[in-house]
VODOMI-986368 format. One record per residue (C-alpha): residue number from 1; x, y, z. Coordinates in pm, whole numbers, plus 50000, padded with zeros to 5 digits. Layout:
<nodes>
NODE    n      X      Y      Z
NODE  NUM      X      Y      Z
...
</nodes>
This chain:
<nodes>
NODE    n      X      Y      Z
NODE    1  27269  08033  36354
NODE    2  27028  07771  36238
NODE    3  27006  07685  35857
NODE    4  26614  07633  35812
NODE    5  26571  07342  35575
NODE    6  26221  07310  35405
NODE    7  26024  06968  35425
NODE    8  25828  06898  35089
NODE    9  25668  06562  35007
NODE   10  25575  06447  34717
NODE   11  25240  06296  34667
NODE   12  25202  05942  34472
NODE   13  25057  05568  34484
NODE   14  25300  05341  34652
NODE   15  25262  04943  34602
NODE   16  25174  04734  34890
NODE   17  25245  04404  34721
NODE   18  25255  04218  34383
NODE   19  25201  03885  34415
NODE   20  25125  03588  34172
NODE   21  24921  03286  34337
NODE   22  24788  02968  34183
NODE   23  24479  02808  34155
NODE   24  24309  02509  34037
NODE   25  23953  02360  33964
NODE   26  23856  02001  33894
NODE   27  23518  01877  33777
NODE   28  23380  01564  33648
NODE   29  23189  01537  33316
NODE   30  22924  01280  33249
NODE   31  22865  01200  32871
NODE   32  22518  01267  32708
NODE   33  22350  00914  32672
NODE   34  22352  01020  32277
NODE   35  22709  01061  32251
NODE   36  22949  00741  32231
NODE   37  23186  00591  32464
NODE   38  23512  00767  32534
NODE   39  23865  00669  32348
NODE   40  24131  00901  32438
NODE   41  24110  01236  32507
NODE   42  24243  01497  32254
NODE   43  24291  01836  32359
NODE   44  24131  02055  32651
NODE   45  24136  02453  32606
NODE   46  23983  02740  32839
NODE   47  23914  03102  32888
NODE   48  23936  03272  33217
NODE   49  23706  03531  33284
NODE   50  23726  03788  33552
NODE   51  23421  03887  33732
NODE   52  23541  04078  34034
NODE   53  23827  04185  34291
NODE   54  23770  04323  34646
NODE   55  23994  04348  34962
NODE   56  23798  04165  35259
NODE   57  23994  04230  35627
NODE   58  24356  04131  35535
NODE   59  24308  03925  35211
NODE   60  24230  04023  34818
NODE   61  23966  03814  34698
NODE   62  23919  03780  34335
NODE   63  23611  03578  34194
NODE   64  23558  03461  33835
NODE   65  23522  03159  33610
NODE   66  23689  02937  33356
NODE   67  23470  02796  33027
NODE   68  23672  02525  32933
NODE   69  23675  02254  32620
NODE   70  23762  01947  32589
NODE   71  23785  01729  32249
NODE   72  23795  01330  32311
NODE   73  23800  01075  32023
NODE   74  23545  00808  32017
NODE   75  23564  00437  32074
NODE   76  23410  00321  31710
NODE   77  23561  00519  31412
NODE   78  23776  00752  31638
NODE   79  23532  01076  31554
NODE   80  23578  01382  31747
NODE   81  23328  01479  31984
NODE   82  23300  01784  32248
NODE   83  23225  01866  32581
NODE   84  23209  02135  32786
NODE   85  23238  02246  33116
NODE   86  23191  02600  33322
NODE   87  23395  02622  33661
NODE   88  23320  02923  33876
NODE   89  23645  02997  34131
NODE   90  23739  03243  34396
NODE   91  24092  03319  34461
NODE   92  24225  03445  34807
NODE   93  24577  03638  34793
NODE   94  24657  03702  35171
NODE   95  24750  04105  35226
NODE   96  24793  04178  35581
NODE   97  24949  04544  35470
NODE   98  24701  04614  35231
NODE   99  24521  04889  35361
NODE  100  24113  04968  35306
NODE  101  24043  05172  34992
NODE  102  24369  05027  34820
NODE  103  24363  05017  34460
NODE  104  24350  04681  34319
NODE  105  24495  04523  33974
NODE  106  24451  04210  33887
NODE  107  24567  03963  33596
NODE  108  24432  03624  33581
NODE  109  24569  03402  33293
NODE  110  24536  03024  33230
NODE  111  24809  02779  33309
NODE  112  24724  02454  33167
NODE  113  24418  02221  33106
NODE  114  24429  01879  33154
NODE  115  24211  01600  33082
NODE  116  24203  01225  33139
NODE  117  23939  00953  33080
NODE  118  23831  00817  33416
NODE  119  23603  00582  33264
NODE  120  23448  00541  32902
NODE  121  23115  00753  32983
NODE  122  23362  00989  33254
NODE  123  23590  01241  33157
NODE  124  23768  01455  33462
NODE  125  23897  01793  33371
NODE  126  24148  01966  33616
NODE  127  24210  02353  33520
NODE  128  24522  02546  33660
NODE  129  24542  02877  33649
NODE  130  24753  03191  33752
NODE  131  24660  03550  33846
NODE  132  24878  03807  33949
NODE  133  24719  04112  34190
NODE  134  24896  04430  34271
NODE  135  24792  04694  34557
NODE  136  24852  05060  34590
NODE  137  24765  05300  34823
NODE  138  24819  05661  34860
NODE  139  25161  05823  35005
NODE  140  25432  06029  35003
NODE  141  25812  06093  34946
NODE  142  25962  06373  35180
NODE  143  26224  06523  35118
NODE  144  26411  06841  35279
NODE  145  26518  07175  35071
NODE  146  26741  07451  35206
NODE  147  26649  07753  35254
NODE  148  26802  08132  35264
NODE  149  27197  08002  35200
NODE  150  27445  08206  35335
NODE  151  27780  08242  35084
NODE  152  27967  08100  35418
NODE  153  27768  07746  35365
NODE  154  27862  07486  35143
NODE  155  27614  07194  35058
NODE  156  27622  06916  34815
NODE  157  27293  06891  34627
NODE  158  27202  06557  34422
NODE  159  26894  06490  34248
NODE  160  26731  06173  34199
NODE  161  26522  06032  33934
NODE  162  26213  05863  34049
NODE  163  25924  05731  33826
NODE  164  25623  05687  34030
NODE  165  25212  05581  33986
NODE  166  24995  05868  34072
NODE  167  24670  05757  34006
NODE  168  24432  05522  33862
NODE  169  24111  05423  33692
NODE  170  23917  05167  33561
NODE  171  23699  05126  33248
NODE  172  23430  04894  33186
NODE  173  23298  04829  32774
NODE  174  23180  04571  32551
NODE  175  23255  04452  32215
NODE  176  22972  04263  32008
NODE  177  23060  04171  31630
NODE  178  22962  03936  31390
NODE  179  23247  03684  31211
NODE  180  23264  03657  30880
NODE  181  23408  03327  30828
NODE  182  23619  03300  30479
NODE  183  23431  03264  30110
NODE  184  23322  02940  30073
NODE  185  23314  02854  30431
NODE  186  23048  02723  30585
NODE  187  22934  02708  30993
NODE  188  22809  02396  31120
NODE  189  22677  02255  31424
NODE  190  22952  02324  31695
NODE  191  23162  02545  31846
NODE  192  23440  02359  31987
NODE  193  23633  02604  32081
NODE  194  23736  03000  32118
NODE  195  23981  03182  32290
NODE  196  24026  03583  32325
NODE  197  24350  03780  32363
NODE  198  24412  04095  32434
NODE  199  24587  04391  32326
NODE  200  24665  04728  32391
NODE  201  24864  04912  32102
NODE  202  24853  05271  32153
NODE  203  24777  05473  32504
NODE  204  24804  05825  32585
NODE  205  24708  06119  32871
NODE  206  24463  06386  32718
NODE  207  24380  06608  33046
NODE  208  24212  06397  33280
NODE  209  24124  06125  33016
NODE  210  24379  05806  32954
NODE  211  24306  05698  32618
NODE  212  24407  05353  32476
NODE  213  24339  05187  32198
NODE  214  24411  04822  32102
NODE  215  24276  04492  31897
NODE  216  24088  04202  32027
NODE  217  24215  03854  31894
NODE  218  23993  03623  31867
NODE  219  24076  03265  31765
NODE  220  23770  02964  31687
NODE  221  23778  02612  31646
NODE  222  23428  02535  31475
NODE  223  23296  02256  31273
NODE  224  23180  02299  30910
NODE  225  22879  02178  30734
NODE  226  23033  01866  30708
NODE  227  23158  01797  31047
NODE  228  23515  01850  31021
NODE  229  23690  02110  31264
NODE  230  23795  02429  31100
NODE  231  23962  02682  31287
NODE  232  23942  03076  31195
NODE  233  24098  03386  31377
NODE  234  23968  03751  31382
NODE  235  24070  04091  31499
NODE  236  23820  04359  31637
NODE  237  23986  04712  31713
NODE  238  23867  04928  31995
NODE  239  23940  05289  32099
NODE  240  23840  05380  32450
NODE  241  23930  05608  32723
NODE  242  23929  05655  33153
NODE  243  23853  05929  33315
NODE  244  24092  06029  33561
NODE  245  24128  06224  33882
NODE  246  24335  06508  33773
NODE  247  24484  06657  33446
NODE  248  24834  06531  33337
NODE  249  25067  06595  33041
NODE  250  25381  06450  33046
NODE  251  25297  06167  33240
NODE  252  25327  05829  33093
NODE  253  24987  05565  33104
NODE  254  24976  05171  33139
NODE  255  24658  04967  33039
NODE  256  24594  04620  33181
NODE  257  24283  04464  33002
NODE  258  24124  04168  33142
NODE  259  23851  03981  33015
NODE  260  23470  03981  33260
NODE  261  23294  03799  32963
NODE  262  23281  03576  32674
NODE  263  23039  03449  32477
NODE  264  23110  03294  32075
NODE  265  22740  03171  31941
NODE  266  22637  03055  31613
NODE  267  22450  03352  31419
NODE  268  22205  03296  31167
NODE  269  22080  03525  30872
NODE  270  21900  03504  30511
NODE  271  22250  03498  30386
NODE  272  22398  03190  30561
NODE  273  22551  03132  30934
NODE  274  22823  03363  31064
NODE  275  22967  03368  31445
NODE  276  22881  03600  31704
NODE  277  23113  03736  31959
NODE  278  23045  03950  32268
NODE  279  23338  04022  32439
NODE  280  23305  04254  32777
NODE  281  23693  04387  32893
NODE  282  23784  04584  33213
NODE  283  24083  04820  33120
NODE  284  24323  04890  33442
NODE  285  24515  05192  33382
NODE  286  24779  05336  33609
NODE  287  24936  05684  33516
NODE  288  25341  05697  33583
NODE  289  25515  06016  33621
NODE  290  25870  06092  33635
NODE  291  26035  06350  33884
NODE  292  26309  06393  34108
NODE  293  26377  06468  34452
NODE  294  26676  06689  34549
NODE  295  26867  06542  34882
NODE  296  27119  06753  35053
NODE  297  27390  06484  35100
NODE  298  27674  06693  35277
NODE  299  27780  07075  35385
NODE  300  28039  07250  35556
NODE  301  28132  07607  35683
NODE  302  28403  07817  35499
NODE  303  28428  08045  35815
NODE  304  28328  07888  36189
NODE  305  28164  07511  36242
NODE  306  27909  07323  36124
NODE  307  27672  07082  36306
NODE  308  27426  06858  36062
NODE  309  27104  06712  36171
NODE  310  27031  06383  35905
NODE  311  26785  06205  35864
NODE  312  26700  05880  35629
NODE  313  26485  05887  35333
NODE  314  26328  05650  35153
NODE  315  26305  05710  34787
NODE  316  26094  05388  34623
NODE  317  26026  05451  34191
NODE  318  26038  05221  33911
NODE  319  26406  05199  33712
NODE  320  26265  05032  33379
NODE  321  25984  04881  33206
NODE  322  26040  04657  32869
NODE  323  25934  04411  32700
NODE  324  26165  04079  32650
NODE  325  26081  03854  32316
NODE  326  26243  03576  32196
NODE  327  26193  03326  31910
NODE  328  26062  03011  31897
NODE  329  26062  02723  31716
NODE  330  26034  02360  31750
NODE  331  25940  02050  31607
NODE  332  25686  01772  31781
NODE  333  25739  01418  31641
NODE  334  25490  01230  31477
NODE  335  25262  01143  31228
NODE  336  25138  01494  31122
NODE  337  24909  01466  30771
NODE  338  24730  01772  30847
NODE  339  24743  02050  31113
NODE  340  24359  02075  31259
NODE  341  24437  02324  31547
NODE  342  24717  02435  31771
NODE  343  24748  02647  32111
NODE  344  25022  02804  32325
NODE  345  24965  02866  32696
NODE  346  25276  03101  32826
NODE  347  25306  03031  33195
NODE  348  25486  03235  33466
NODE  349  25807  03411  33367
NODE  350  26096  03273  33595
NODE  351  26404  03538  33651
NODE  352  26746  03341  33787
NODE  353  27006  03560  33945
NODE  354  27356  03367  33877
NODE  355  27644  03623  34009
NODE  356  27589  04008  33844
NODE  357  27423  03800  33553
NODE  358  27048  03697  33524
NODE  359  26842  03494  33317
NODE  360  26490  03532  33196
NODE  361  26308  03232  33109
NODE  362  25933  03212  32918
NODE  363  25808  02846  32988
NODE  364  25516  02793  32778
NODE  365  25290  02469  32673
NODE  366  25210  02400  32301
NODE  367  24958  02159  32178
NODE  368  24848  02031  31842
NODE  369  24530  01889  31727
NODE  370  24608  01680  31402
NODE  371  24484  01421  31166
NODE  372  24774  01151  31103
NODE  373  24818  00935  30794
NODE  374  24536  00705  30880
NODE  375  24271  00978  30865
NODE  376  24190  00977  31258
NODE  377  24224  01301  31501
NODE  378  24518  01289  31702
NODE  379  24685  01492  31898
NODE  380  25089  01625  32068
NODE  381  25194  01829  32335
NODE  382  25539  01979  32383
NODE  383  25707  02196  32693
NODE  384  25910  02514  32536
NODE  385  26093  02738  32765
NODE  386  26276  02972  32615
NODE  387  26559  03201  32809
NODE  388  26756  03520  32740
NODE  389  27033  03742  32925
NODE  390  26804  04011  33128
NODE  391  26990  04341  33232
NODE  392  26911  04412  33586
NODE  393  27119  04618  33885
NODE  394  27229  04418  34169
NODE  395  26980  04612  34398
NODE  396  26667  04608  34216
NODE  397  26394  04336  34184
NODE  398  26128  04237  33843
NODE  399  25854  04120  33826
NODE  400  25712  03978  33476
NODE  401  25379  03919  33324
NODE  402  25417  03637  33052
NODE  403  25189  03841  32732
NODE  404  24955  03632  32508
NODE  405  25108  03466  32205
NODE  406  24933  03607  31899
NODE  407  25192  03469  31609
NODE  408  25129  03092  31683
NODE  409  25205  02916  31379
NODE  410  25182  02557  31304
NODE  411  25270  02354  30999
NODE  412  25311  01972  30930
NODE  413  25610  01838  30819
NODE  414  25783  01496  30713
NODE  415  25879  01410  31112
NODE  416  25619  01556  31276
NODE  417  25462  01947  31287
NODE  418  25639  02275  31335
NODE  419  25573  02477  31608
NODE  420  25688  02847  31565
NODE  421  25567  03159  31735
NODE  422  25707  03442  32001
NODE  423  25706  03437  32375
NODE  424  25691  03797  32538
NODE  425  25697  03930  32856
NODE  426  25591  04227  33049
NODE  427  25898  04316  33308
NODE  428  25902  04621  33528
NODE  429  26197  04666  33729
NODE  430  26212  04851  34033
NODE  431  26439  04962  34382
NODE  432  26370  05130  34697
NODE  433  26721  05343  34769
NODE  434  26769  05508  35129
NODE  435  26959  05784  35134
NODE  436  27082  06000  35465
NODE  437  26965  06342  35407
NODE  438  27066  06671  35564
NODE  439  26719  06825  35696
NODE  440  26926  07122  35896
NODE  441  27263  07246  35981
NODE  442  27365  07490  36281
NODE  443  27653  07734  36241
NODE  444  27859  07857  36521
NODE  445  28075  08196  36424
NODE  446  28468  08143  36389
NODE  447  28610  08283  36673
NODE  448  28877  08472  36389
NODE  449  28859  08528  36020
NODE  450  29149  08301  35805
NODE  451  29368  08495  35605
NODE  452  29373  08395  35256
NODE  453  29641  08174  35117
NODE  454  29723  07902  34813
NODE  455  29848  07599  34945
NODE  456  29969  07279  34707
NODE  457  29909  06928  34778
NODE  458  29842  06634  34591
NODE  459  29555  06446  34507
NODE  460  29488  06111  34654
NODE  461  29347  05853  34494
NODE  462  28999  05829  34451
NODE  463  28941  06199  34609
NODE  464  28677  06447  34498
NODE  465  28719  06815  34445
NODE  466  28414  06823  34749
NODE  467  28640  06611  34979
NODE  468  28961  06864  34891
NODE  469  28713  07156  34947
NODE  470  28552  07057  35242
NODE  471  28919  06948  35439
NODE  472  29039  07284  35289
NODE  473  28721  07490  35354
NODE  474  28727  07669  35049
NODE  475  28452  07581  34744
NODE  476  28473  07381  34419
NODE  477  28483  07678  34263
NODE  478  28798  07806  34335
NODE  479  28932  07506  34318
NODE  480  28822  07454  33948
NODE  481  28914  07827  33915
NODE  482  29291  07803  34023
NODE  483  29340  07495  33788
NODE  484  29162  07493  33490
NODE  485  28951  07225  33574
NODE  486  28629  07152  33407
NODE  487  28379  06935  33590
NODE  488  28450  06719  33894
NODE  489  28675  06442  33809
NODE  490  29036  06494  33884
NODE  491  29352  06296  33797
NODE  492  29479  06064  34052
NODE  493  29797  06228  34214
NODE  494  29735  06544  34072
NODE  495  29890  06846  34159
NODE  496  29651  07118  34282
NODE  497  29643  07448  34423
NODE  498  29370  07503  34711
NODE  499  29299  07842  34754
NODE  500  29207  07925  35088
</nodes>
C-alpha cells in the first residue's frame, strides 16, 4: 500500500540579493570673479536624490544626483562664503541571478563630503556615497501533506514558522510647504544649506491598500538679513497609501521612502520672506506575512514495514526585524564661542561575529560649523562609532540599514562643543533551513499480527518517547498513557512501560 502524500506550495517573493555598493563623484568648482580668494574650507554637506532604478541584462542600474554645499572662509576678514555644486551619478550593482521583472528596492544615502582648496580661486569637492538595492522575484515553498492515514501509520509532524514578502508596491507624491522661520527672524540672501530626512511612523494593511504615514525633517542653514548663518529645522507630516495586488489582513507592511527631489527657495510675500520646500518621495513598501509549513519528518508501521521516500526542502523566511539604538555623546576640542551649525552622516552598519557573540557597530561622521573666540567661522570634525551586543543565531545572517539621525544636538562648552545625538539602525535577520521531508511512504502487510504485551526498559539518555515508540512500534500515546506522562520530555534513565 502506498501512503499518498499531497504537494502544496506556498506562493511568496523570494530575494535574489541585497547588496550595498559604493560610489563616488568629484568635480571642480571655479569661484565667481565677484567672490574673494579662498582661505580654508569650512564644511561641505549634500543631499542625494533618487531619480530611477532599472535591471539592464545582468546588472541593477540606479541613476540619480547629489546637490551638494560647500562653505569656505575667505582670505581678507575670514567671511563665509558658498558654493554649490550639482553631480548627476549612475550606479551599477552587478546581478547575474536577478531575473527580468524582479522587483527592485533601493536606498541611497550619503557617506561623506569632502572638500579641499586646490588653489585660491579652485575648490575640488569629492562626494561618497552608499546605496543599498534589494531584488525579489516571485516563488514558491513546497511542501508535502499526508493524506488518508491509516491508524497502523505513525508520522511525526512539525511545523515551521516562516515570515515571508508577498508582494509589493510603490508610491510616488509630493510635499510643497512654506517655512515659517521663528518671530523675529528674518531671511536673507542665501541658502547655504538644507538637508531632508525621512520618516515613516505609523503603517498598516487596509484591503489592498498599505497605508503609512510619517514626518518629513527638514533642517536649513540660511543667512539672515544681516549676513550671519542661522540654521532652522521643520517637520511636515504626510499620510499616504499603495495600492496593492491583493487584499491582506494580518499581514505585516514595511515602507522604504527615498527622496527623487529637492528643492529649498527663498519665498517672498507682502508679509516678509519665508522658505519654500518641495519635497517629491518614492515610498517602497513590501507586505510580510507569517505562516508555517508542516514537514513530515519521520513515520513508522505499528503492524508490517515501512519504506519512506524523502526529499529536501528548502524553507527561506525572515527570523527578526528590530531596530538597534545607542547613545551618543562626545566632545570635539577647541575653541567653541558659539555653535553656527552641526551635521551627522551615519555610514554603513558593520556586524562582527566573535565566537556565539556579535557586535554591532554604527560608525558615523559629525561636523561642526562654529565661531571661536576671535569672532571668525571655524569649523571640527570628529569619527563616532558606536557598538552594542547584537543577538543573532549561529545560522542566520543581517543585514542593516544605518537610519537618519534626527536628535543631533550640539552645544559649546569650556573645551570645545558637545556632540550628543542617537545612532539607529534598521537590522533584519534572516536563515534559509533545509529540512529532509517525507513526501510518501509504502507499507508492506505483516506477514502475522503481534500479540499484545507490556515490556519495561529504561530510558537512555537523551531518548524521545518517538524513538521508544518507533523501536517498540507502539505510539506516544500509549506510552504517555501507561505512565502518566504529560508532554514529550522524559527523565533520563527512567523507568517505562512500553505497551506493545
Amino acid at each position: 500500500m502506498e501512503l499518498e502524500f499531497q504537494e502544496m506550495t506556498t506562493q511568496y517573493l523570494r530575494r535574489l540579493l541585497s547588496k550595498t555598493q559604493f560610489h563616488e563623484e568629484e568635480t571642480e568648482l571655479a569661484l565667481p570673479d565677484s567672490y574673494p580668494d579662498a582661505d580654508r574650507v569650512l564644511t561641505g554637506s549634500a543631499v542625494v536624490t533618487m531619480r530611477g532604478k532599472e535591471q539592464t541584462g545582468t546588472a541593477i542600474t540606479v541613476t540619480g544626483a547629489v546637490h551638494a554645499d560647500v562653505l569656505y572662509a575667505a582670505q581678507e576678514g575670514g567671511e563665509l562664503w558658498h558654493m554649490e555644486a550639482y553631480l548627476p551619478f549612475t550606479l551599477r550593482v552587478d546581478a547575474p541571478e536577478a531575473s527580468d521583472g524582479a522587483v527592485l528596492e533601493a536606498r541611497p544615502w550619503v557617506r561623506s563630503v569632502d572638500t579641499r582648496i586646490a588653489s585660491p580661486r579652485r575648490l575640488v569637492t569629492r562626494v561618497n556615497i552608499g546605496c543599498t538595492v534589494e531584488a525579489y522575484e516571485p516563488a514558491a515553498v513546497t511542501f508535502y501533506q499526508p493524506q488518508d492515514v491509516p491508524q497502523t501509520v505513525q508520522l511525526r509532524m512539525a511545523q515551521y514558522p516562516l515570515t515571508l514578502a508577498v508582494d509589493a508596491g510603490e508610491k510616488q507624491f509630493r510635499l510643497t510647504e512654506e517655512i515659517e522661520l521663528p518671530p523675529g527672524a528674518k531671511l536673507g540672501e542665501t541658502i547655504l544649506s538644507y538637508s531632508p530626512q525621512l520618516e515613516i511612523t505609523e503603517r498598516r494593511l487596509a484591503g489592498n491598500k498599505a497605508a503609512f504615514k510619517g514626518m518629513a525633517h527638514l533642517h536649513v542653514l540660511y543667512t539672515d538679513e544681516t549676513g550671519k548663518p542661522t540654521s532652522h529645522d521643520a517637520r511636515f507630516p504626510f499620510s499616504q497609501y499603495c495600492e496593492l495586488g491583493e487584499v491582506y489582513d494580518d499581514e505585516t507592511l514595511e515602507v522604504i521612502p527615498v527622496v527623487t527631489e529637492c528643492e529649498v527657495s527663498r519665498v517672498t510675500r507682502a508679509a516678509g520672506s519665508a522658505l519654500g520646500l518641495d519635497l517629491h518621495v518614492l515610498a517602497q513598501c513590501l507586505v510580510l506575512r507569517r505562516t508555517s509549513v508542516p514537514v513530515c519528518e519521520d513515520a513508522y508501521c505499528l503492524q508490517g514495514e515501512l519504506t519512506p521516500q524523502r526529499e529536501e526542502i528548502v524553507l527561506p523566511g525572515r527570523l527578526d526585524s528590530a531596530v538597534c539604538t545607542c547613545s551618543v555623546r562626545e566632545q570635539i576640542p577647541g575653541d567653541v564661542r558659539e555653535v553656527i551649525d552641526a551635521q551627522a552622516l551615519p555610514d554603513q552598519p558593520e556586524l562582527r561575529r566573535s565566537g556565539g557573540d556579535a557586535e554591532l557597530a554604527i560608525p558615523c561622521t559629525a561636523s561642526v560649523l562654529y565661531y571661536d573666540s576671535a569672532g571668525l567661522p571655524q569649523s571640527a570634525t570628529m569619527h563616532i562609532r558606536s557598538a552594542e551586543p547584537f543577538a543573532l543565531a549561529e545560522n542566520a545572517s543581517c543585514d542593516a540599514q544605518a537610519m537618519p539621525v534626527l536628535d543631533l544636538s550640539v552645544s559649546a562648552t569650556a573645551d570645545g562643543a558637545e556632540v550628543r545625538c542617537t545612532l539607529a539602525a534598521q537590522t533584519v535577520s534572516s536563515a534559509t533551513e533545509r529540512h529532509a521531508a517525507l513526501r510518501g511512504v509504502e507499507v508492506t502487510d505483516a506477514a502475522e499480527k503481534r500479540r499484545s504485551a507490556v515490556v519495561a526498559r529504561r530510558c537512555a539518555a537523551g531518548e524521545t518517547l518517538w524513538d521508544i515508540a518507533k523501536a517498540n512500534r507502539t505510539t506516544v500515546d500509549r506510552i504517555r498513557r501507561a505512565n502518566g506522562i504529560e508532554g514529550n520530555d522524559v527523565p533520563t534513565a527512567a523507568m517505562l512501560l512500553i505497551p506493545v
